[in-house]
N, C-alpha and C positions, 0 to 999 in steps of 0.2 A: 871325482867327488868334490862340490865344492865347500870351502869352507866355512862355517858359521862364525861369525860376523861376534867373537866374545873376545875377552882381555885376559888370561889367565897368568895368577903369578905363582912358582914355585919358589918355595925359602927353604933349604933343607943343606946342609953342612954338608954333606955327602956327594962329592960332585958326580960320581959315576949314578947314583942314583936320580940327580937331577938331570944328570944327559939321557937318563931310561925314560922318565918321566916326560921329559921336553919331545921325542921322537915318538912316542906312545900317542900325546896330547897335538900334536902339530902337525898330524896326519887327519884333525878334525874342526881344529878351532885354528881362527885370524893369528893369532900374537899370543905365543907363551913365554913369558920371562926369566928367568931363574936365578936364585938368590943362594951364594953361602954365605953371605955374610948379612946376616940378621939386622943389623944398624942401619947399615945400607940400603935394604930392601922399605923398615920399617921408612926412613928417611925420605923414599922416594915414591914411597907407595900414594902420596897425593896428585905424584904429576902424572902417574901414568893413571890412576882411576880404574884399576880391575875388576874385572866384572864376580872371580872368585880366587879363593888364594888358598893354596896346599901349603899349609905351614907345619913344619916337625917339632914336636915336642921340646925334644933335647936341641939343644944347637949349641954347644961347645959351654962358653958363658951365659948365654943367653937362654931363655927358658921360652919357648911355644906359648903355653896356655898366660906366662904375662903380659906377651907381645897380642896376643887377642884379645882379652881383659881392656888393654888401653886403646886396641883399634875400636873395640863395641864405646867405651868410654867419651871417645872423638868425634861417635857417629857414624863411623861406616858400618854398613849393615849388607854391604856384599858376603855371601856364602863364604864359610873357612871351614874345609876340612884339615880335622889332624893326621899327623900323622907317627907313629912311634914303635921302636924293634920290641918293647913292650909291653905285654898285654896285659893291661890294667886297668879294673875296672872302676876303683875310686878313680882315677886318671880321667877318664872316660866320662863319668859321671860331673866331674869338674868342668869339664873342657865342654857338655852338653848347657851347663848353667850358665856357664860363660857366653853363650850364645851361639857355638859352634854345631853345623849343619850336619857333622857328619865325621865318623870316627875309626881312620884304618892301621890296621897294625901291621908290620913291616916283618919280611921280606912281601912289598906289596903282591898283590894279584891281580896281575895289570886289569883282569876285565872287570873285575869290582871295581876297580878307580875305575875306570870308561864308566860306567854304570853310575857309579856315586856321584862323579860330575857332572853327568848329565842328568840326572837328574835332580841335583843342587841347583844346578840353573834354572830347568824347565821351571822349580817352585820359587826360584828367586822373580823369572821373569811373571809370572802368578801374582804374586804379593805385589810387584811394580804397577800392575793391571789396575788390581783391586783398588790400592793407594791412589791410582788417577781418576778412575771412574769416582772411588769414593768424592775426593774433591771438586768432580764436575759434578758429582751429584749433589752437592754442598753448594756447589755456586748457583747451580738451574733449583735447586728446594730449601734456602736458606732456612735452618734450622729457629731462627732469632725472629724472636717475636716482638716486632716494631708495636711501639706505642706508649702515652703517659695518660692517655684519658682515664677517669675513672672506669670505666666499666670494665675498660683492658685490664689496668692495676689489681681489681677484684677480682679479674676469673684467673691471672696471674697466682695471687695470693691464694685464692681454692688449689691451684695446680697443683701448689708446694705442697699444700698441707694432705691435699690425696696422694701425692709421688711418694710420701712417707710412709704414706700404709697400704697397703697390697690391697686393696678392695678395687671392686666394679665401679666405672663413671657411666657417667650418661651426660655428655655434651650438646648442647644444644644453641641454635643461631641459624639466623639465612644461609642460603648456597651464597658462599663464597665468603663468609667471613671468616674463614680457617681453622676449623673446628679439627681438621685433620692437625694442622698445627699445632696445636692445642694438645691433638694426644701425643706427640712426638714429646714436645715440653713435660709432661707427664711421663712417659715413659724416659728422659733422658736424664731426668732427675732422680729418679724412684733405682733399688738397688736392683734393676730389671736392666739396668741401660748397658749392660755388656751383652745381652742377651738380643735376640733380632727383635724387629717390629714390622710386625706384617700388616698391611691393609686389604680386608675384602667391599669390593662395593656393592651392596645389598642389591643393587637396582641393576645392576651391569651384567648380574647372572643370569642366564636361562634356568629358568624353573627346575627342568630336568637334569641339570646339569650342576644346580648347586649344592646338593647331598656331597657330589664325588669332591667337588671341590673344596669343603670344607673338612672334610673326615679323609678322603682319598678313599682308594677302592684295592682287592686286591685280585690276582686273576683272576679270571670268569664270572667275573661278579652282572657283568651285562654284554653285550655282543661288540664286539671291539678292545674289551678288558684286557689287554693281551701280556701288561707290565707284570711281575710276579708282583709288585706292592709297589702302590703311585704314595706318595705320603700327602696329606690336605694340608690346609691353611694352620689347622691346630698343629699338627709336628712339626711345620715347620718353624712354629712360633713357642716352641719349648722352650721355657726354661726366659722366654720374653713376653712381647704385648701382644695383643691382637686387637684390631680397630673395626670392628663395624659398622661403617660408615653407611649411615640414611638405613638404620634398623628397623625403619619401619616398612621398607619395602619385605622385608623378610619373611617367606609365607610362614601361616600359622604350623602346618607339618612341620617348619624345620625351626620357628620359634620353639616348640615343644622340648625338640631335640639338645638347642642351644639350652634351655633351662636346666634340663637333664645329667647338660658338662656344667654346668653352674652349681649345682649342687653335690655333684658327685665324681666331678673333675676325672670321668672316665666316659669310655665311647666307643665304638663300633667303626671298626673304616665299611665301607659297603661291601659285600660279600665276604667278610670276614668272621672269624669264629670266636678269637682273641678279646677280649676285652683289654683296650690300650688308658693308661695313665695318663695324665697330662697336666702343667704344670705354667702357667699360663693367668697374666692378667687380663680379664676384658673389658675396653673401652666402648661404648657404642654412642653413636651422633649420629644428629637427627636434627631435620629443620621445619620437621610436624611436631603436632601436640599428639605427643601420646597417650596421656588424660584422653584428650576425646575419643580418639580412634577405639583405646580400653572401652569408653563407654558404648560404640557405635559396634565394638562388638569383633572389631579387626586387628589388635591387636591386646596378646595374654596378659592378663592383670600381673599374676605371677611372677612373671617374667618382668613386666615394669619395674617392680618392686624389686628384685632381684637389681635391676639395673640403676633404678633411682638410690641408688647409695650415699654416693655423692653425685649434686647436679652443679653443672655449670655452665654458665651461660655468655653466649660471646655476644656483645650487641651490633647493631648494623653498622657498617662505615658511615651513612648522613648521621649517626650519635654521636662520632668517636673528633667532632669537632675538629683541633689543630692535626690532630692522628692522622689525616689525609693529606695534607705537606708534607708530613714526615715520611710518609708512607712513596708518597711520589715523587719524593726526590731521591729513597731509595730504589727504586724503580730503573728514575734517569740513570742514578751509577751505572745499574746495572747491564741496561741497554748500552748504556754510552760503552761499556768493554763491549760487549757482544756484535754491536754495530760497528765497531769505530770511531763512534763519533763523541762531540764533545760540547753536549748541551751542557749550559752549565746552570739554567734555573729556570726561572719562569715569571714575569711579568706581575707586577701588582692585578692588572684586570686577570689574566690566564689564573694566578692563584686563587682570584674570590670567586670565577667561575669554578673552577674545581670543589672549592668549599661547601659551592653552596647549589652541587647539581644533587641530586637522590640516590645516584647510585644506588640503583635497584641491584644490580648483579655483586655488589659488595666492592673486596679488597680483589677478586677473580677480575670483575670489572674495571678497575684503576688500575689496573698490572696491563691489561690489554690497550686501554688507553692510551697507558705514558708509551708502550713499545711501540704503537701506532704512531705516536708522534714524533719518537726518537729518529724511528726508522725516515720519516719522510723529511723532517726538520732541515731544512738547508740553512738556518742560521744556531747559533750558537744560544740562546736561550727562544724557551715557547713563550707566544703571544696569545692574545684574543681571538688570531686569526686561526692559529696551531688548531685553536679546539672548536672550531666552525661548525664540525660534525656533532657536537653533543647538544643534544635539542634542548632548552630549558625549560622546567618544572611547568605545569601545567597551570593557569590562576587558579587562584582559591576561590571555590566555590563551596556553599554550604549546602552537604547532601545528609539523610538519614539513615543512610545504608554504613559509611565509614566517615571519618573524622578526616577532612581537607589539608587539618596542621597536624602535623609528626608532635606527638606530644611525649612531654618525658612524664617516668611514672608520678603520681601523685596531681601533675597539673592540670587543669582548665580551662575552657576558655568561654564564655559567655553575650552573644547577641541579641541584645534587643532594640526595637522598634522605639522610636523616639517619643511615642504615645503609652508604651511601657507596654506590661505584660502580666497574664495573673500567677500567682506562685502555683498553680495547679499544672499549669501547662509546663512551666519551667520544670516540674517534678516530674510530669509524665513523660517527659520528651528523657528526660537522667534515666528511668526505669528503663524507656526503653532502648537507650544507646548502650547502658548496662545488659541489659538482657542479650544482645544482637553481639556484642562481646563474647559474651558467656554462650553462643550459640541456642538460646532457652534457656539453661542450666540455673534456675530457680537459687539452688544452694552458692553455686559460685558467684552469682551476679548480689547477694545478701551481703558473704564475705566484703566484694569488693565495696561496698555501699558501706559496711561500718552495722547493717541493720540485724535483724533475727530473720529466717525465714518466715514464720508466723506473720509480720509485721509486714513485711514485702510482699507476702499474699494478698494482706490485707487493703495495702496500697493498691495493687493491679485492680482486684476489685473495684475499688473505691473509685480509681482514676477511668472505668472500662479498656484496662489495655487488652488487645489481644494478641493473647501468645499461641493458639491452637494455629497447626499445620506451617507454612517452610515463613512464613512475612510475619513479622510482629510490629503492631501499631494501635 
């Protein structure tokens, strides 16, 4: 049989009981060492680095559960069982607070020790697991929300103020400006952030398939059902977040359903008879208008409303100004470990192209970018030449359909002819870029104008715009 590959230390004053312990243990694991002298062992216990340590209570002068006490103290967080002739259960209960994995009482039972340490281990090497994945998953989906622009700072300061109180968001921005982000931030702040956070993607599910996944199912609930009880999205996300991402792909059947746990934070797994409790915040984001879709009939008012509690809103990367340096030189860091390599910035021309390309696909878009460039980059900072591939913005040309300049809100911009223009035409051409905004929407295209609906009727008339069927002019 060969041996597993651990560091085991025994500390125990009792030598005949450590040569039983030693002969028991070393017919299974690398290296066991054994200690009567408590000082000794405590002393040395850094250079050897054990993987778990059998330490006895009593040991002459020395006391077990204070020599553990100081080893958790120091930072070791290798497995310690006690061990003691005994049986005491304040003892026990001490020696569990202390951090100790595991509690036997003497005259041992050799196979409970086989059992105890192996299984101390298996859960030690578990948590070692977790701990690394956790930190790669921390370096590949950094948690930290780059940026100083206003629009970031704002939906920052929404975050806080929703992480505080347990209510539903509704997130909103383009693909790829990190709305998922956003609910993490939310959820890591808010007193949910011990608790999991799960992500479902509205769009990524098959129709038939998304009931079992959110709720889970239990046997025989459909042909294949074969689990006694699958758990869905909501149990697994008790007692944390749930993120529903791009909610508006979500059919209206199971919008219903969603409303149902919104109200009355209980559910059904599929084929099940139980009514299940549930305890759960929901975040949902989206990079449609849900106003209109409500109006066009595809998506629950009810439901909106439910979800528009608090809204927030993330703005595009071409808004977020200096945000895109910052951003992509966080990036570089991150490729440069990943690669190897050791770009260290990027060129006055490389930077103003980056600044001042559109980035349609967002911060999704500038992550693939800079890794694109990392990856091929044979010198030490990017050029003009690094970014050859990113086609530049298209001229401005003046259309009727959308507006040529990315405008911020409240601003304008105004062309005319060097022979001038009549104020009639100036106002009808505003009703109608208003209107074409508001998709028709009469009432919202008033709002944005500052006017009364009344009065903006009275306008269309007045000016002959036509808003009847899909073109208004």
């Amino acid at each position: 049989m060969q041996l597993q590959n651990y560091t085991l230390v025994v500390i125990e004053d009792d030598p005949l009981v450590n040569l039983t312990v030693k002969e028991i243990l070393s017919g299974k694991y690398n290296r066991v060492i054994t200690y009567t002298d408590a000082n000794q062992a405590y002393n040395e216990l850094p250079l050897i680095g054990p993987d778990l340590v059998l330490l006895d209570i009593f040991l002459g002068p020395a006391n077990g559960l204070d020599i553990l006490e100081n080893l958790r103290k120091q930072g070791y967080m290798m497995p310690v069982i006690m061990m003691t002739a005994f049986s005491d259960i304040k003892m026990a209960v001490r020696a569990m607070k202390l951090g100790a994995e595991d509690f036997i009482v003497k005259p041992l039972d050799l196979e409970q020790l086989e059992v105890a340490v192996d299984r101390a281990l298996q859960n030690f090497d578990l948590r070692r697991k977790v701990d690394l994945l956790s930190e790669k998953l921390k370096e590949e989906q950094p948690n930290v929300i780059l940026g100083e622009s206003e629009g970031i700072r704002k939906a920052l300061e929404i975050g806080r103020i929703v992480a505080s109180a347990d209510t539903t968001a509704l997130i909103v921005g383009e693909s790829g400006t990190g709305k998922e982000l956003l609910a993490r931030f939310i959820h890591d702040n808010s007193n949910r952030a011990k608790g999991p956070f799960v992500t479902i993607n509205c769009g990524a599910i098959p129709r038939e398939l998304a009931e079992n996944e959110l709720f889970g199912y239990e046997k025989g609930a459909f042909t294949g059902a074969t689990e006694k009880i699958r758990p869905g999205k909501f149990e697994q996300a008790q007692h944390g977040t749930i993120l529903f991402d791009e909610i508006a792909e979500l059919s209206l059947e199971l919008q219903v359903k969603l409303l149902r746990v919104l109200q009355e934070r209980k559910y059904y797994r599929l084929g099940g008879q139980k009514e299940i409790s549930v305890d759960v915040r929901v975040i949902a984001s989206t990079n449609r208008d849900l106003e209109k879709l409500v109006e066009e009939g595809k998506f629950r008012e009810d439901l909106f409303y439910r979800l528009d509690v608090a809204k927030l809103t993330l703005p595009p990367l071409r808004e977020r100004g200096s945000d895109i340096l910052l951003l992509a030189t966080a990036f570089i860091k991150e490729f440069n470990k990943k690669f190897n390599k050791n770009v260290t910035g990027y060129t006055p021309e490389a930077a103003n192209i980056l600044q001042n390309y559109q980035w349609k696909g967002n911060i999704r878009e500038l992550r693939n970018v800079i890794e694109r460039v990392v990856l091929l980059e044979t010198d030490n900072i990017i050029t003009k030449e690094s970014l050859h591939f990113l086609k530049p913005s298209s001229p401005l040309t003046v259309t009727t359909d959308k507006p040529a300049i990315e405008l911020k809100e409240g601003e304008h911009r105004l062309f005319i002819a060097k022979n001038g223009v009549t104020m009639a035409s100036v106002l009808k051409d505003l009703i109608i870029q208003t209107l074409k905004i508001t998709n028709g929407n009469q009432i919202k295209a008033a709002k944005i104008l500052g006017v009364s609906r009344a009065k903006l009727r009275y306008r269309i008339e007045q000016l002959e715009i036509n808003i009847s069927g899909k073109n208004i002019n």
